[in-house]
C-alpha positions in Angstrom: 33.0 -4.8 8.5 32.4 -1.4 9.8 33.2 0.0 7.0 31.3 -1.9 5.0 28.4 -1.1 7.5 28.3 2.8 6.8 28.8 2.3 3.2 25.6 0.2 3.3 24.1 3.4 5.4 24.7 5.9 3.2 23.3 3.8 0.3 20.4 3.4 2.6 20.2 6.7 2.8 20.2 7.3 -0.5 17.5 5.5 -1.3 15.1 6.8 1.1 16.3 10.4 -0.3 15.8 9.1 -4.1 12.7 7.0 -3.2 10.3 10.5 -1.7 7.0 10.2 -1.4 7.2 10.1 -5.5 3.3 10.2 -7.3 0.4 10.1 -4.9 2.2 10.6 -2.0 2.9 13.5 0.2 5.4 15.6 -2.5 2.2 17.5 -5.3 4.4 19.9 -6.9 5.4 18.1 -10.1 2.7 15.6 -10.7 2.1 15.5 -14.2 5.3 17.0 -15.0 7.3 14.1 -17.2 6.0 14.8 -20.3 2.4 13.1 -19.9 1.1 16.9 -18.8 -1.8 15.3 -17.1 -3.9 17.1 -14.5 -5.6 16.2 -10.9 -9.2 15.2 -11.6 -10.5 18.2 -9.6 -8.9 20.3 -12.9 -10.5 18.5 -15.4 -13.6 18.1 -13.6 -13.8 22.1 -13.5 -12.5 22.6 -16.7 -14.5 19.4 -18.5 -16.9 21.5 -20.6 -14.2 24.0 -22.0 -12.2 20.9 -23.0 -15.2 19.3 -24.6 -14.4 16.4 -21.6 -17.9 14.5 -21.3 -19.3 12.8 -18.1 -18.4 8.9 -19.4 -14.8 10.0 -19.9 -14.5 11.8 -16.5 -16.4 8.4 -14.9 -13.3 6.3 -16.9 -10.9 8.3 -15.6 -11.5 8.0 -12.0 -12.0 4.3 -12.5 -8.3 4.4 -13.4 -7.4 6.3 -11.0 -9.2 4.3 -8.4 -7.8 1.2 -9.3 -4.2 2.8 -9.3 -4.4 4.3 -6.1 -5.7 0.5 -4.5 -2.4 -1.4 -6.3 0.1 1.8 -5.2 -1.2 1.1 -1.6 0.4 -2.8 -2.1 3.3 -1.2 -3.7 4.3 1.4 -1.7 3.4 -1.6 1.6 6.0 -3.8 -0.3 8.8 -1.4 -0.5 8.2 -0.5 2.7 8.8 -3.8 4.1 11.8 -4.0 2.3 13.4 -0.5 3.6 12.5 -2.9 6.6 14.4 -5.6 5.4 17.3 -3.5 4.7 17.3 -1.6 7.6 17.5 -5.1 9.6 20.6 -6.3 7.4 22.3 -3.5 8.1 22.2 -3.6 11.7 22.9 -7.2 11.2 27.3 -7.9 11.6 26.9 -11.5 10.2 25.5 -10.2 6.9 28.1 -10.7 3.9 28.2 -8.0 1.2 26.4 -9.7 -1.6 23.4 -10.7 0.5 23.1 -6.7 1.4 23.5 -6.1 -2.1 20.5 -8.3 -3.0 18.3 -7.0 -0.2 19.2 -3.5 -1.4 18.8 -4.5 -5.2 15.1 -5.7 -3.9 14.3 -2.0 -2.4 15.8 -0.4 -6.0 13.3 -2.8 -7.6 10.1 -1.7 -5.2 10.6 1.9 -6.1 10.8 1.5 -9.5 7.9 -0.5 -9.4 6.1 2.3 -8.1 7.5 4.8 -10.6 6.0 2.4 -13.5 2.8 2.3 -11.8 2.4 5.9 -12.0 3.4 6.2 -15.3 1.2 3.6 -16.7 -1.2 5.0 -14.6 -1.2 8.2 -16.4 -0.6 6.8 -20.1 -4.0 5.1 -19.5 -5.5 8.1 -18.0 -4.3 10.1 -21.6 -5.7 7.4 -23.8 -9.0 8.3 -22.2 -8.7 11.7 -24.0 -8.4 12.0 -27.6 -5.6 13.8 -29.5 -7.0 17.5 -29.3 -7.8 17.2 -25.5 -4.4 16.1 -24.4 -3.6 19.2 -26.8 -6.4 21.7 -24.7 -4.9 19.6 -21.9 -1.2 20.9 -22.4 -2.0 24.5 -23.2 -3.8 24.9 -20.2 -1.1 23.4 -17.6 1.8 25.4 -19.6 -1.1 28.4 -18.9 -0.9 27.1 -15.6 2.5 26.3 -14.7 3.6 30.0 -16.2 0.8 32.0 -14.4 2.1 29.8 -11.3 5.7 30.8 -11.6 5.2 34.2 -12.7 6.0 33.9 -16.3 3.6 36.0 -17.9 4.6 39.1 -15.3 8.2 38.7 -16.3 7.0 38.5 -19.9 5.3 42.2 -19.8 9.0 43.3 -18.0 7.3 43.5 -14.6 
């Protein structure tokens, strides 16, 4: 049973090392970065008029965000109970394998739950945009993203 107990441990801590603080939490660098290339709202409120971004999209936009960011708070409350939950089975001797199994399947699920949410989140952020200012979009993160990790001094040899 005790070994069965830090087995269940380090899974446990696995997960809370796999889970982060994932989109709209505490970990920025990244957001945007799995393929959707989609910036805060603070960039494409400064950079609305240059990608021809007009004030009804912007409004959409944040109403999607908006209602994201109120369902992640009942997300991110469930998988946090059931870290709790886990936790608590863990500590518990009489619990048999394939009931910590389950509870742990149930945290897996939480967190992927979340990860969808942001995704979908995103995708119906980019249908907001049309085709050329998801493409203006792109060009100026890449911009971005290379200016940010020095890509365009190592370009020039410096």
């Amino acid at each position: 049973m005790k070994r069965i107990t830090i087995l269940m441990g380090i899974l446990l801590l696995a997960t809370f090392a796999m889970a982060g603080e994932g989109y709209g939490g505490k970990h920025k660098k990244g957001k945007g970065g799995i393929g959707l290339n989609m910036p805060s709202m603070g960039m494409l409120e400064r950079y609305k008029d240059s990608l021809s971004i007009n004030d009804k999209q912007i409004d959409k936009l944040k109403e999607i965000r908006r209602e994201a960011q109120d369902k992640l708070i009942d997300l991110k409350a469930a998988r946090d109970k059931a870290h709790l939950k886990l936790k608590d089975a863990l500590d518990d001797v009489n619990y048999s394998r394939a009931l910590l199994e389950k509870v742990l399947d149930d945290v897996t699920e939480k967190m992927t739950a979340i990860k969808k949410h942001n995704i979908k989140m995103m995708l119906d952020m980019r249908d907001v945009l049309t085709p050329e200012q998801r493409e203006e979009i792109r060009d100026k993160v890449r911009g971005f993203k290379n200016r940010m990790s020095g890509g365009e001094g190592k370009m020039r040899g410096r």
